[in-house]
VOPAGU-2260 file (C-alpha; in pm, 1 decimal, decimal comma):
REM VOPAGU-2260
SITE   aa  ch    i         X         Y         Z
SITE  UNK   A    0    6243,4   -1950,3    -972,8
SITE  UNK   A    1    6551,6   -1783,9    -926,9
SITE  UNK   A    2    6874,6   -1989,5    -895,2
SITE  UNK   A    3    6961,9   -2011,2    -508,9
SITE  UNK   A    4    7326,5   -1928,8    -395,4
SITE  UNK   A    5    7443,7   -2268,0    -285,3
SITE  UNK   A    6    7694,3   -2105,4      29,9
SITE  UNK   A    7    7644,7   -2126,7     356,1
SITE  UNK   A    8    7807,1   -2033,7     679,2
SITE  UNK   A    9    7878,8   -2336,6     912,7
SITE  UNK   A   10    7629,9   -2241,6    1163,1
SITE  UNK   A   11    7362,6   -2200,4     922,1
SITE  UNK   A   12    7476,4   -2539,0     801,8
SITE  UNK   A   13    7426,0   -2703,1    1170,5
SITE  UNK   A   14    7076,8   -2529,7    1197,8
SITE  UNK   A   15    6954,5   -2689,8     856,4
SITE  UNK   A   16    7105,6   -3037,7     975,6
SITE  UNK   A   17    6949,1   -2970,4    1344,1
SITE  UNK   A   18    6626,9   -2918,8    1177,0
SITE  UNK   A   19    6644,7   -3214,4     971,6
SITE  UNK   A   20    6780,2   -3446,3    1288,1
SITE  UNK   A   21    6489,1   -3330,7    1496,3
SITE  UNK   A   22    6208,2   -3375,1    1239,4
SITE  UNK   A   23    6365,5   -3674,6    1097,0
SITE  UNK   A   24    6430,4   -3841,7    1423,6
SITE  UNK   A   25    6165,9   -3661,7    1700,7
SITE  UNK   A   26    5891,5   -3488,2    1463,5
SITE  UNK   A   27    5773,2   -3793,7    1272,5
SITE  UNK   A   28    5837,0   -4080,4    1502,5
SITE  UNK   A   29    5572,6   -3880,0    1718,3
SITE  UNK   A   30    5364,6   -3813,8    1447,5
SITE  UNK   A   31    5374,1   -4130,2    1306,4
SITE  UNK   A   32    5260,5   -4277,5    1649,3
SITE  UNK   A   33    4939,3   -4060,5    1613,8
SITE  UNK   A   34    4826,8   -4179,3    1309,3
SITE  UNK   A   35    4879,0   -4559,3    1433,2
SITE  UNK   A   36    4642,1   -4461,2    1677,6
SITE  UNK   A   37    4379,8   -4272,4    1494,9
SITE  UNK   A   38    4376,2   -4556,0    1256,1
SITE  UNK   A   39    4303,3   -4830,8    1520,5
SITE  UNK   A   40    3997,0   -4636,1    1621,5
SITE  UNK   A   41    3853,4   -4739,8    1296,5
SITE  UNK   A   42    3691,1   -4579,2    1001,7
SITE  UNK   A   43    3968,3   -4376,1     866,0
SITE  UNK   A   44    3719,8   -4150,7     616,4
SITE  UNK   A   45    3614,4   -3957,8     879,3
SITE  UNK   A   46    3904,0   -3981,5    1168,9
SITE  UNK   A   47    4023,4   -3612,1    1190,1
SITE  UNK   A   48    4290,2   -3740,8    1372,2
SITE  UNK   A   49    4395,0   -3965,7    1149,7
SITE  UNK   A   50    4358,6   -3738,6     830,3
SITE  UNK   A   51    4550,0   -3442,9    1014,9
SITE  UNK   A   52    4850,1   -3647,5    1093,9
SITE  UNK   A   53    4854,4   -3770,3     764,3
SITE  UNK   A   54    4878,8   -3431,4     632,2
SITE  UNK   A   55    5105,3   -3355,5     905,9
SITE  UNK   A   56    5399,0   -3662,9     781,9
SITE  UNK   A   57    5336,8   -3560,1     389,7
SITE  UNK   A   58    5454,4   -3208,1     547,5
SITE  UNK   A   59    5760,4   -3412,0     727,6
SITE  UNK   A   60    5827,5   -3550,7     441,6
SITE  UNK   A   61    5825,9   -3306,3     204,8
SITE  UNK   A   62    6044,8   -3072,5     398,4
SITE  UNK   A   63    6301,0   -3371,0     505,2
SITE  UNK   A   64    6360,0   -3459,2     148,4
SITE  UNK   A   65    6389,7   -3107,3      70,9
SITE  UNK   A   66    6684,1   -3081,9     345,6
SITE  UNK   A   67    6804,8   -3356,2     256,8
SITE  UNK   A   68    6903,9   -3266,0    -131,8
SITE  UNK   A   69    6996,2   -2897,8     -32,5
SITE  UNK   A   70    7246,3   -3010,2     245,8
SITE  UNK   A   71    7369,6   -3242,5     -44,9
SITE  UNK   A   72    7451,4   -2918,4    -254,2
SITE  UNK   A   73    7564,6   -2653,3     -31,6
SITE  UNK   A   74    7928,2   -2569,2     -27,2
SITE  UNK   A   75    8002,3   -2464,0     320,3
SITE  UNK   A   76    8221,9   -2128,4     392,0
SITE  UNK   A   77    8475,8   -2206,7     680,0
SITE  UNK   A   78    8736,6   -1960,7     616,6
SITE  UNK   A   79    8775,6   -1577,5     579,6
SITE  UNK   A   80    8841,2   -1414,6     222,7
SITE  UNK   A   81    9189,9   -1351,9     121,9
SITE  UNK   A   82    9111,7    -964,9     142,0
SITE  UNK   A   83    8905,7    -913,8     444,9
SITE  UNK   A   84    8887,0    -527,7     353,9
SITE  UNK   A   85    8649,8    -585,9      73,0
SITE  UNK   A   86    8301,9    -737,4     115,8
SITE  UNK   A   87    8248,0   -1070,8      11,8
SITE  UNK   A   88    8035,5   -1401,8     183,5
SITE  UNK   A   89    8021,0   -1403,7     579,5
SITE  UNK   A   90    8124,8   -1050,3     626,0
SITE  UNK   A   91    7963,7    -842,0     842,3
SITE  UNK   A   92    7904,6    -481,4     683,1
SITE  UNK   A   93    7776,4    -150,8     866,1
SITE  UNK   A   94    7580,8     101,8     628,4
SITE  UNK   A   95    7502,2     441,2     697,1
SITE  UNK   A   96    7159,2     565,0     486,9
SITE  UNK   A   97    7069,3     892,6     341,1
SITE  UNK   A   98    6942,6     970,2     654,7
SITE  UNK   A   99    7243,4     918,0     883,3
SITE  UNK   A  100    7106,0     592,5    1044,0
SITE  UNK   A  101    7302,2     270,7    1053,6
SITE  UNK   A  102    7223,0     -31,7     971,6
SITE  UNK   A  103    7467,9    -396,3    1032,2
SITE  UNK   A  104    7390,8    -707,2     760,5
SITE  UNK   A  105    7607,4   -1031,6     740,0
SITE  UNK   A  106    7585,9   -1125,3     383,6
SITE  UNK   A  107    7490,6   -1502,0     407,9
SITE  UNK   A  108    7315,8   -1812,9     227,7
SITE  UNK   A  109    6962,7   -1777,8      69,5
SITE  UNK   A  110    6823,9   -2090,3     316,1
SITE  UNK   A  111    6987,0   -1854,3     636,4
SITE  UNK   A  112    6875,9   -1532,2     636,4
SITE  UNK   A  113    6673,9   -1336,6     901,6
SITE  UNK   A  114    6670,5    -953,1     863,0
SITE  UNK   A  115    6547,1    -914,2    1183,9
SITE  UNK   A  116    6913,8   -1076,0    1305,2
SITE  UNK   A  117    7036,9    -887,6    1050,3
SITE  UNK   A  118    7109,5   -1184,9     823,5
SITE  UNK   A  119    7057,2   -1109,9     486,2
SITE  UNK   A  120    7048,4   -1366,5     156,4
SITE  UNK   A  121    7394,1   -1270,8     -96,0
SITE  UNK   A  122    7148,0   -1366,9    -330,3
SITE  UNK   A  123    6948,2   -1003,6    -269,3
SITE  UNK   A  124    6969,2    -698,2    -467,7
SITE  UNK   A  125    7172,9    -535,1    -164,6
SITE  UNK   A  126    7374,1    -739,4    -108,1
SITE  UNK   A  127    7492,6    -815,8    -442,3
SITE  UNK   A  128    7493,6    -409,1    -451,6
SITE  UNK   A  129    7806,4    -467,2    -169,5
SITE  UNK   A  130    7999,5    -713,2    -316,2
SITE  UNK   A  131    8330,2    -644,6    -358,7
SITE  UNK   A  132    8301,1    -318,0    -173,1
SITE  UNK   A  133    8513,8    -153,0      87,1
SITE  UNK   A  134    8464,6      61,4     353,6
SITE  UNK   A  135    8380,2     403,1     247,9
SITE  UNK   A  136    8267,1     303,3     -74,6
SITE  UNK   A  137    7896,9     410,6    -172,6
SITE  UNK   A  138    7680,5     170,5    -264,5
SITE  UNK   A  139    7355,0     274,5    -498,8
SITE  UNK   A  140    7048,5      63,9    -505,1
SITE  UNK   A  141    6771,7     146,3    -750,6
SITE  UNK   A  142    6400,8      22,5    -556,6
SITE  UNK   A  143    6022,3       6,6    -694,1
SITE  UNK   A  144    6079,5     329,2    -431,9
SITE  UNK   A  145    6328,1     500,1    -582,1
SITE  UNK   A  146    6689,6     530,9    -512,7
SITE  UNK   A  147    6860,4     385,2    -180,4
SITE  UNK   A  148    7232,8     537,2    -134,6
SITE  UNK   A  149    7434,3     386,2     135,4
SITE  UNK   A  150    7823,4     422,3     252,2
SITE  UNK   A  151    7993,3     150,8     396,6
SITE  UNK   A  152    8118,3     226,1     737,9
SITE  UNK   A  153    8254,6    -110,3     834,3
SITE  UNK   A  154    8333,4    -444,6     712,7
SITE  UNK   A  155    8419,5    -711,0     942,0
SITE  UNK   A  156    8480,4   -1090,4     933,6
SITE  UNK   A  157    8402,5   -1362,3    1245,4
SITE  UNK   A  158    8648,3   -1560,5    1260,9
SITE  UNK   A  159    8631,0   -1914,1    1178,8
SITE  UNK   A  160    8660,4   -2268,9    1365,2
C-alpha cells in the first residue's frame, strides 16, 4: 500500500476524533450491552444475536484502534502557506477543463476526502499535478483515458482559527 500523507486540516481532524468519541464512548457501550444479553439467553453457538454483535465490537474495535494510531501520526495544518498564490495543502483551487467547465477541489488529507464536497486526497495524481501551481498555470494529467489539461483559475485559502 501506498504511503498515506500524514496532514490534515483541523476540521478533518475533529471529524476523525468525533468518530472515534462516538464509537468509543456510544457505539460499543450499546453494542456491548447486546451481546450481554444475547449471551444470557443461553447457548451462544447458535444465538444470532449474540454472534452478530460479536462481529459487530471486533468491527468497533478494529476501526477504534485504527483511529486511534492515525490521530497519533497526523500533523495537523492550522495555518495558511507563506505564499498563498501558489497551491499547496488546504487551498482551495478552481480548474477550468478542456471543455470550458469548472471544477473547485480543496487539496486535503488522504483519511478526509469526499469528491462529491469537492475534497480531494494531496496524495492523488491531481492533486500532486497542482502543487506548487498558480493561477493561470496549466496543469497536464496523463489518465488510463488519455490526457486531462486543466488551467487554474483560482486559488484560495480559508482562513484559519
Amino acid at each position: 500500500m501506498a504511503r498515506r500523507s500524514r496532514y490534515i486540516t483541523p476540521a478533518g481532524e475533529q471529524a476523525l476524533r468525533d468518530e472515534l468519541h462516538y464509537l468509543w464512548k456510544e457505539r460499543r457501550p450499546k453494542v456491548t450491552q447486546r451481546v450481554r444479553e444475547a449471551a444470557a439467553l443461553g447457548d451462544r453457538s447458535e444465538n444470532a444475536e449474540y454472534i452478530y454483535g460479536k462481529k459487530q465490537l471486533r468491527e468497533i474495535d478494529r476501526r477504534v484502534r485504527f483511529l486511534t494510531k492515525r490521530l497519533d501520526e497526523l500533523s495537523v495544518v492550522d495555518r495558511l502557506p507563506d505564499d498563498t498564490s501558489r497551491v499547496f495543502f488546504g487551498a482551495w483551487v478552481t480548474l477550468e477543463t478542456q471543455d470550458g467547465e469548472e471544477r473547485e477541489y480543496r487539496l486535503v488529507g488522504p483519511d478526509e476526502f469526499d469528491l462529491e464536497q469537492g475534497l480531494l486526497s494531496v496524495d492523488s495524481p491531481l492533486a500532486r499535478a497542482l502543487l506548487g501551481k498558480r493561477e493561470d498555470d496549466e496543469v497536464i494529467l496523463d489518465t488510463p483515458q488519455g490526457r486531462d489539461e486543466y488551467i487554474i483559475t483560482a486559488i484560495r485559502y480559508d482562513s484559519v482559527g
